[in-house]
C-alpha positions as MATLAB code, in Angstrom:
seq = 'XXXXXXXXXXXXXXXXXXXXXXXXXXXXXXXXXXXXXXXXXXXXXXXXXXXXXXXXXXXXXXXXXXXXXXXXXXXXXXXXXXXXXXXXXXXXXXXXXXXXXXXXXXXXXXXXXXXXXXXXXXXXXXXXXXXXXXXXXXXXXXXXXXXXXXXXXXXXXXXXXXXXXXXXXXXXXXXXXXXXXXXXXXXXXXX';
ca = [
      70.652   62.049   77.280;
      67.265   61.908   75.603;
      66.654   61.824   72.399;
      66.011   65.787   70.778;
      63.943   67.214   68.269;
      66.605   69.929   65.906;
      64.096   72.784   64.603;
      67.492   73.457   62.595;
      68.728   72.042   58.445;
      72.098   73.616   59.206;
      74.710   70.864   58.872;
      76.957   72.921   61.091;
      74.293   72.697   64.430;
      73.573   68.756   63.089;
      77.335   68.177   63.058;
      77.818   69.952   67.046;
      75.081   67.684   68.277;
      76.814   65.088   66.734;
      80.224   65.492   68.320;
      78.155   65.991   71.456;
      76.582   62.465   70.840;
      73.146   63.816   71.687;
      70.782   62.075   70.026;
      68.702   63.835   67.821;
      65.854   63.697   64.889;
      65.431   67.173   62.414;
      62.293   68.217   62.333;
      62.150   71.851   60.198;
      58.882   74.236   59.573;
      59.441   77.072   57.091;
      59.688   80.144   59.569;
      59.334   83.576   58.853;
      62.715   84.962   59.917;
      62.179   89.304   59.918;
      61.856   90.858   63.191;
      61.036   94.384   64.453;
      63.212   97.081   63.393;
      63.175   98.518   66.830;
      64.374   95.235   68.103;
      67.843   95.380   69.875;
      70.204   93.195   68.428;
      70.741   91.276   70.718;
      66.891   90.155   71.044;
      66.847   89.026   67.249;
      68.783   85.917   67.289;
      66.413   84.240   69.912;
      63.365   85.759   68.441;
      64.027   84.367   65.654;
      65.053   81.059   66.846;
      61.936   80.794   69.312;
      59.519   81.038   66.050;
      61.372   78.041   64.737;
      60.921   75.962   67.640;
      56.913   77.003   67.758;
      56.583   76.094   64.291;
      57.876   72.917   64.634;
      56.292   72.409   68.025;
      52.476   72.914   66.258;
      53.488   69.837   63.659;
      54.303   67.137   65.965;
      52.243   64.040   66.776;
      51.238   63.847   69.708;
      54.545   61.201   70.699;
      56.752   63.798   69.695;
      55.217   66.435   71.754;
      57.008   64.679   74.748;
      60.296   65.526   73.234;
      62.439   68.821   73.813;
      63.015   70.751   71.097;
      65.970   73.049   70.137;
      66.046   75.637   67.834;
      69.148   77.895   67.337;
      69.521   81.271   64.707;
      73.351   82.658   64.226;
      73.600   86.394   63.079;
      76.551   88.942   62.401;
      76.520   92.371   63.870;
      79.087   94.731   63.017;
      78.704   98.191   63.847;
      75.247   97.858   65.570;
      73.539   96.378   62.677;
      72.961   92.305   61.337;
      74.278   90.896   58.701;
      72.087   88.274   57.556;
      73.071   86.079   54.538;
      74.218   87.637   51.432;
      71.966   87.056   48.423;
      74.656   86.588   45.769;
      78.548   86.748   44.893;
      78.527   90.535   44.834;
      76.833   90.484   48.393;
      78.964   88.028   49.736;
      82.391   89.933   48.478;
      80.818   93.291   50.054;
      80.399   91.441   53.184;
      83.684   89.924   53.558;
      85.131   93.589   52.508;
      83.267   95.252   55.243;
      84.311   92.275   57.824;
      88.009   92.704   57.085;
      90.380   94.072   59.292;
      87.590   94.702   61.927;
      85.594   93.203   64.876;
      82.092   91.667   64.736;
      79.815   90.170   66.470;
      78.313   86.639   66.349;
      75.167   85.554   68.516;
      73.676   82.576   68.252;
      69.841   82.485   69.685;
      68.912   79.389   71.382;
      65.485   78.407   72.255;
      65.009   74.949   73.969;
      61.245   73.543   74.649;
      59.783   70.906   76.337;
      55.578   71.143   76.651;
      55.276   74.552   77.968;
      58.466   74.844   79.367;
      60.944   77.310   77.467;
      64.374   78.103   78.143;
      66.385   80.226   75.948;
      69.211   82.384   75.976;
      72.115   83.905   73.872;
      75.342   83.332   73.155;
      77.877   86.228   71.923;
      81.349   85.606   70.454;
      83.401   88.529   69.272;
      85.786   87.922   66.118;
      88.439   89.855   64.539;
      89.393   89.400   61.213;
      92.948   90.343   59.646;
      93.032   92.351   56.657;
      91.905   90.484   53.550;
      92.698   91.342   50.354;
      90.194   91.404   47.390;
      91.712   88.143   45.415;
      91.632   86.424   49.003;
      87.748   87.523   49.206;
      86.820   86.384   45.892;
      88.590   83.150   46.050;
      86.716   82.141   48.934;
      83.179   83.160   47.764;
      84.281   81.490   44.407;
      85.716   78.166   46.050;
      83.002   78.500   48.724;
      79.651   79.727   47.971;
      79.111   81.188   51.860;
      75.380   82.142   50.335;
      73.679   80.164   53.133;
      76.131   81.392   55.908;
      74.966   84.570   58.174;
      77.945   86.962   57.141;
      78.963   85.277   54.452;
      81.760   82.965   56.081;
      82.054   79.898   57.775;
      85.178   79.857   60.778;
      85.769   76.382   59.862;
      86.801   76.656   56.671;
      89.604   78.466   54.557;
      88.825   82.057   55.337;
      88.292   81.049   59.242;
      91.917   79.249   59.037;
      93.947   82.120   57.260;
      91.819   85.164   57.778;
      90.847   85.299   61.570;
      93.052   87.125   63.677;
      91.037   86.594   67.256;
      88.375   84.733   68.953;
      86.591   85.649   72.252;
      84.680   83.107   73.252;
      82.897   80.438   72.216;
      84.237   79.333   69.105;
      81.457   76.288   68.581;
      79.155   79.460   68.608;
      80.105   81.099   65.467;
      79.885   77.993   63.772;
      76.379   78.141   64.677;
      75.674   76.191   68.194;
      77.534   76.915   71.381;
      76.968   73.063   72.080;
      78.543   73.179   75.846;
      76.178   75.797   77.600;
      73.178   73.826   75.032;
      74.263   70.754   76.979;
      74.480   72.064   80.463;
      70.483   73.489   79.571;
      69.259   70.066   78.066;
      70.837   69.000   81.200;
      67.986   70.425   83.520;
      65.195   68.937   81.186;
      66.818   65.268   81.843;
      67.734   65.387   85.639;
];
């Protein structure tokens, strides 16, 4: 596969690309991540992640405007509305509270260009968590820090191992990237 431009810091998405030995360089652009409030949910993910990938896109020389680039944004829905990152401890622990012992959404928005081509799409996984208790929360956010993590929680660490009850579908997606259908889509830039 060609080498890729990642419009993406998140060591999660560097790590998938990784395992999927797809070459890669990071390339990130401070993006302004709001979006409409009359924007359906499902829209904001790939909104978001398609103002990544035109930020970076307006930086590159003009060899790295040959090169696709793939930007990806990860948010939590429960009950209709995101949940974006929390902005401290207390945050984090009221997130984790209102997660527990219910379903949510994750949806990853990917955006992958190449010149003026765009393809871009998203990616829903639905997760259930059991019950948590408060000492269970707090540990986690203690031992943790999830402050950079949409929802506060990251399935492949402690709290994904004891505290989720269910996964529908792509698991690789609510870590932030689901890297299989992202492959089968670089695919069509490189055939």
């Amino acid at each position: 596969m060609n080498r890729i431009i990642l419009a993406s810091q998140s060591p999660r998405r560097k790590q998938l690309l990784e395992w999927a030995e797809i070459p890669f360089d990071i390339i990130i652009q401070p993006t302004d991540e709001s979006f409409p409030a009359t924007m359906p949910v499902d829209d904001v993910p790939v909104h978001i992640a398609l103002h990544k990938a035109k930020a970076v896109q307006e930086i590159l020389n003009d060899e790295q405007k040959q090169m696709t680039i793939l930007a990806a944004d990860t948010i939590v829905v429960l009950d209709n509305s995101v949940i974006g990152k929390p902005k401290d401890k207390e945050d984090a622990i009221n997130i984790l509270t209102a997660l527990s012992g219910h379903e949510h959404k994750v949806i990853t928005g990917v955006v992958i260009v190449q010149g003026d081509s765009i393809i871009s799409f998203a990616d829903t996984t639905t997760v259930l968590f059991h019950t948590l208790t408060p000492t269970q929360i707090e540990f986690y956010v203690d031992k943790y820090k999830p402050y950079d993590k949409a929802g506060a929680y990251a399935i492949q660490e402690w709290i994904g191992v004891v505290g989720i009850k269910k996964v529908e579908g792509d698991f690789y997606n609510v870590m932030g990237l689901p890297v299989s259908r992202v492959v089968q889509e670089l695919n069509k830039f490189n055939s």
